[in-house]
C-alpha positions in Angstrom: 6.9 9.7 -129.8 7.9 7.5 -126.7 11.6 7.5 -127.0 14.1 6.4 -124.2 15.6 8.7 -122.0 19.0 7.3 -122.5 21.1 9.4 -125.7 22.8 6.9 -128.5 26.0 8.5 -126.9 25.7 7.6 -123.5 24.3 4.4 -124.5 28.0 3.4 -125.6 29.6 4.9 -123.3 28.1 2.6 -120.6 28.6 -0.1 -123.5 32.3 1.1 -123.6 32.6 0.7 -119.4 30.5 -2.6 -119.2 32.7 -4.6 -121.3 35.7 -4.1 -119.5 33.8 -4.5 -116.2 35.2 -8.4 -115.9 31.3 -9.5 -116.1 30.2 -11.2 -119.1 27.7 -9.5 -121.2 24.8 -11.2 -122.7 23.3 -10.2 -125.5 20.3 -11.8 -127.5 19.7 -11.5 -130.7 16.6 -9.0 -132.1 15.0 -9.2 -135.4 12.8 -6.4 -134.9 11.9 -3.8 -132.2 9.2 -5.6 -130.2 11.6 -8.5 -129.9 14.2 -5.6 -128.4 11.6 -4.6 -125.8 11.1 -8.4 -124.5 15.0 -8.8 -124.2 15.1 -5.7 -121.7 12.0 -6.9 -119.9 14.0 -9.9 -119.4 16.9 -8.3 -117.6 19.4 -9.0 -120.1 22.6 -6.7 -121.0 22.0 -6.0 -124.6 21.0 -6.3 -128.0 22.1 -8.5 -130.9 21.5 -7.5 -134.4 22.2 -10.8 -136.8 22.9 -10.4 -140.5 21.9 -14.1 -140.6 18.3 -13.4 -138.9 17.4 -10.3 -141.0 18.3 -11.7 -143.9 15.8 -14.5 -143.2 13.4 -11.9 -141.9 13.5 -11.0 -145.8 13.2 -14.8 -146.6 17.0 -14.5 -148.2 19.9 -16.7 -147.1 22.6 -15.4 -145.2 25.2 -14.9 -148.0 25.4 -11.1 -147.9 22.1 -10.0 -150.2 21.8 -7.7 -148.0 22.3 -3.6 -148.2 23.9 -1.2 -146.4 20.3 0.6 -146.3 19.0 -2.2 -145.4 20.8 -3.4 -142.2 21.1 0.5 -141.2 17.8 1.5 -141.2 16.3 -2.1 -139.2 19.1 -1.6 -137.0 17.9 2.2 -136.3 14.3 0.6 -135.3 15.7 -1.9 -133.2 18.2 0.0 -131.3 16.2 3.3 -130.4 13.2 1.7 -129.1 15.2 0.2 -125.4 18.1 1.6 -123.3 19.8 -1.0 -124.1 23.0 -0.7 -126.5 22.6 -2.4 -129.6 25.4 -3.9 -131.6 25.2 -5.4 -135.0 26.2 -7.8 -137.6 27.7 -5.7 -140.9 29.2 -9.0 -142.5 32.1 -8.0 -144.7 30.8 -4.2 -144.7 29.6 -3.3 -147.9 32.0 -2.9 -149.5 35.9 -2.2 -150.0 37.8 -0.1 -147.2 35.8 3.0 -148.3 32.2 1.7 -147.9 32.7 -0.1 -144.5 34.1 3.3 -143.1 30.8 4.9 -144.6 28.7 2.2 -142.7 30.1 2.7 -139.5 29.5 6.5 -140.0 25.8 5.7 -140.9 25.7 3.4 -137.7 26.8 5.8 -135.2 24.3 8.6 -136.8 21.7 5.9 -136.4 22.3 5.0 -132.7 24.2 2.2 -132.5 26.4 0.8 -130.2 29.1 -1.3 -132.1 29.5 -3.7 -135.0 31.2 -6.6 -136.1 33.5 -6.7 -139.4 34.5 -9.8 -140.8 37.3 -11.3 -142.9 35.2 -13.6 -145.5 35.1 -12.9 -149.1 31.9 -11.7 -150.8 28.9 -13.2 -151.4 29.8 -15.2 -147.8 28.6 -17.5 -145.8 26.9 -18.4 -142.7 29.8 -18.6 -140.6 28.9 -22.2 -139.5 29.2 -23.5 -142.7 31.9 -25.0 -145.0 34.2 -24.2 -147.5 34.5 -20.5 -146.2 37.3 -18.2 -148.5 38.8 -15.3 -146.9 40.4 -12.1 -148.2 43.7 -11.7 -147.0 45.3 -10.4 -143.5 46.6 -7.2 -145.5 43.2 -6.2 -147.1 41.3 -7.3 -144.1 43.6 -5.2 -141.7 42.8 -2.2 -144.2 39.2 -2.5 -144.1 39.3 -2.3 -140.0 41.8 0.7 -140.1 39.8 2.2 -142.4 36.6 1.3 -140.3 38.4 2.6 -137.3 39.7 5.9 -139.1 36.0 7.0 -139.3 34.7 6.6 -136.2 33.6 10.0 -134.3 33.0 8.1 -131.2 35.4 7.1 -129.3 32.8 4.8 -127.8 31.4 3.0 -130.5 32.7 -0.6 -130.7 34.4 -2.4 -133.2 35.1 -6.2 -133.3 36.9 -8.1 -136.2 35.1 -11.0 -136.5 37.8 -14.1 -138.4 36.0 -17.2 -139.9 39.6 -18.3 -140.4 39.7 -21.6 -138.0 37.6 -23.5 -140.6 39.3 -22.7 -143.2 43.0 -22.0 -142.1 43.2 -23.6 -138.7 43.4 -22.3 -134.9 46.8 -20.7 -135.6 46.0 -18.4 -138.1 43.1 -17.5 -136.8 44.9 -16.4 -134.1 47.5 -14.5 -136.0 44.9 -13.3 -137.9 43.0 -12.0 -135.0 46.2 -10.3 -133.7 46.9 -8.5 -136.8 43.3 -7.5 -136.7 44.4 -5.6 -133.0 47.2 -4.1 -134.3 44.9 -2.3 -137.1 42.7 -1.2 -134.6 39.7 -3.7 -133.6 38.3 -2.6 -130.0 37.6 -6.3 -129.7 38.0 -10.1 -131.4 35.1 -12.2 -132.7 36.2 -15.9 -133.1 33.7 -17.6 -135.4 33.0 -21.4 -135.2 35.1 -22.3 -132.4 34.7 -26.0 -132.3 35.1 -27.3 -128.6 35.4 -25.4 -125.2 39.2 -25.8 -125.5 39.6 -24.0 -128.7 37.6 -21.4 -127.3 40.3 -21.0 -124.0 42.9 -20.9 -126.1 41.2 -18.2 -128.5 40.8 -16.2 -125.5 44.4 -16.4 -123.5 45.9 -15.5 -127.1 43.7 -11.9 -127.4 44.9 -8.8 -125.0 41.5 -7.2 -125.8 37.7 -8.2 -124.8 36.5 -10.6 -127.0 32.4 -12.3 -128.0 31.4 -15.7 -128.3 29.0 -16.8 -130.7 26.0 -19.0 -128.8 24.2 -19.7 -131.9 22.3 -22.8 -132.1 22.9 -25.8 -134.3 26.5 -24.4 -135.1 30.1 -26.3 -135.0 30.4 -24.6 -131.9 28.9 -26.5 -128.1 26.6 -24.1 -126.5 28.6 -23.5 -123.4 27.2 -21.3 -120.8 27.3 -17.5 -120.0 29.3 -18.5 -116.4 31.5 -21.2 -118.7 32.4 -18.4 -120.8 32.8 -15.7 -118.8 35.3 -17.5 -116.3 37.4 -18.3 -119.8 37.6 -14.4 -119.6 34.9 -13.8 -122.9 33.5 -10.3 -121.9 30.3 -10.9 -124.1 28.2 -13.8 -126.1 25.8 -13.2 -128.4 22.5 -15.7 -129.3 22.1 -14.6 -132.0 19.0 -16.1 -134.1 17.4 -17.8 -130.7 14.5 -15.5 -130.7 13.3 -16.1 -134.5 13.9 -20.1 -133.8 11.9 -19.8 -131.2 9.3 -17.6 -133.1 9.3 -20.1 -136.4 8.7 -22.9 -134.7 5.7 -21.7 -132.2 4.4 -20.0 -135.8 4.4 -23.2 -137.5 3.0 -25.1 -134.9 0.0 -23.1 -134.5 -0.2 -22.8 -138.2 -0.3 -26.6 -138.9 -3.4 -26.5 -136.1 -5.2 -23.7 -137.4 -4.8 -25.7 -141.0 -5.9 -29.0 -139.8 -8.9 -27.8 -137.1 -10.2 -24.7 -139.1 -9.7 -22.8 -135.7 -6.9 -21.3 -133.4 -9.6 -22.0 -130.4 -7.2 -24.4 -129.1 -4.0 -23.1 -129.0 -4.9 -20.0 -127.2 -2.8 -20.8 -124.1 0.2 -20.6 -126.4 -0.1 -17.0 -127.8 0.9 -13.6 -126.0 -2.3 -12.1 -125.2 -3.4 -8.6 -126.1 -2.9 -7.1 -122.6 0.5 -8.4 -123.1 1.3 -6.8 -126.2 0.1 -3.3 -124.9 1.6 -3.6 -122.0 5.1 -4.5 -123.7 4.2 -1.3 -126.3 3.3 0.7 -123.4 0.2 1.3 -125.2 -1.4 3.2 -122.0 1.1 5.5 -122.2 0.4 6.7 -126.0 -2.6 7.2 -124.9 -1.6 9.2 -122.1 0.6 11.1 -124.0 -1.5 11.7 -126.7 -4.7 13.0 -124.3 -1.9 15.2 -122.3 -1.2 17.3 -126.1 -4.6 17.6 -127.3 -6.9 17.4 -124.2 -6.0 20.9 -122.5 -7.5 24.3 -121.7 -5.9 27.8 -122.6 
């Protein structure tokens, strides 16, 4: 139907450009596509596709349950419906070197912009949680030449992503993350930095652009796009704001619907349907749809 004008490809190429403009990029996280369309109405850069928020989209922790299928094909709705690029969140990539060089093949044919790769042993864990274990620097740097290797566009976007500072300390995550250049990440994704400090020194150690994780109730502070930005960070992600925002207006009005027997009075608090169609473009359907059957011969 009503897809963008703007092609998968030239979506990363701009992608590509923007995040070695000097700007900071912000990118909000998107559990499905509607969400997607809001964050573009808003203005914002791009799209974030968390492993932690689709997993609990599915009601299932963040401790990879999740399939390759799975993760592919939500991040095909999310990504095609704005002009935005979309990157997302393939936790330790499905698999040995092999499979996480077939998921970045599936993710470029499906329109994304980039993904993240990260160095945690499977089944992981939310990266803001303890007692984290790692694979090695060797495998790990196999996995991201591997992921590299199978890239067809030059364009698309790979960052290593190390949960090593909880578990090994700021140093190794640093060597870690270095090691993880060398193989052939286009970009560095520090998890869990712990103050604004650790998060300077992250990004003076990196040649190459790097994302901050804005997540909320995290180890990390919630520094600011400008904070961030004049540290040098070329994007940050919030990553699961939009479905904490959702859950807690849903169970809100779902504890008054229970205790009044009506939703009378919380009207003021829900999008409206004019709202939603005009977000959906639901005029122009129609349009479209009158212009294809609605003519003379």
């Amino acid at each position: 139907m009503l897809f963008v004008k703007k092609t998968a490809a030239e979506k990363r190429a701009d992608f590509k450009k923007a995040l070695h403009s000097g700007s900071i990029l912000r990118f909000p996280g998107a559990y499905a596509p509607v969400v997607a369309l809001e964050i573009e109405r808003q203005g914002f850069d791009g799209i974030y596709i968390s492993g932690a928020a689709l997993a609990a989209d599915l009601a299932l922790p963040d401790i990879g349950l999740t399939t390759l299928s799975e993760v592919s094909q939500r991040g095909r709705q999310i990504s095609r419906v704005t002009s935005l690029p979309a990157i997302i969140d393939i936790d330790t990539g499905f698999g040995e070197p092999m499979s996480a060089a077939r998921t970045i093949q599936e993710l470029e044919e499906l329109g994304l912009s980039g993904c993240h790769l990260e160095d945690q042993v499977n089944p992981k864990r939310c990266g803001h949680l303890d007692n984290k274990s790692l694979v090695s620097r060797e495998d790990m740097a196999r996995k991201i030449m591997a992921a590299s290797d199978a890239k067809r566009d030059p364009n698309f976007v790979l960052f290593a992503r190390t949960d090593a500072r909880a578990s090994e300390g700021m140093d190794a995550a640093i060597d870690r993350a270095k090691s993880y250049v060398d193989a052939g990440a286009d970009a560095i994704f520090p998890e869990a930095m712990q103050d604004a400090n650790e998060f300077e020194s992250f990004r003076k150690a990196i040649d190459i652009p790097m994302m901050a994780n804005m997540t909320e109730f995290g180890k990390s502070p919630l520094l600011s796009a400008k904070q961030l930005e004049d540290m040098g960070y070329n994007l940050v992600i919030f990553p699961v704001t939009t479905m904490r925002l959702a859950m807690g207006a849903i169970r809100q009005g779902l504890a008054e619907v229970a205790k009044t027997g009506t939703q009378e009075g919380i009207l003021d608090r829900m999008q409206t349907r004019t709202e939603l169609y005009d977000l959906i473009r639901y005029e122009d359907y129609n349009n479209y749809d009158q212009s294809v059957y609605n003519f003379k011969t």
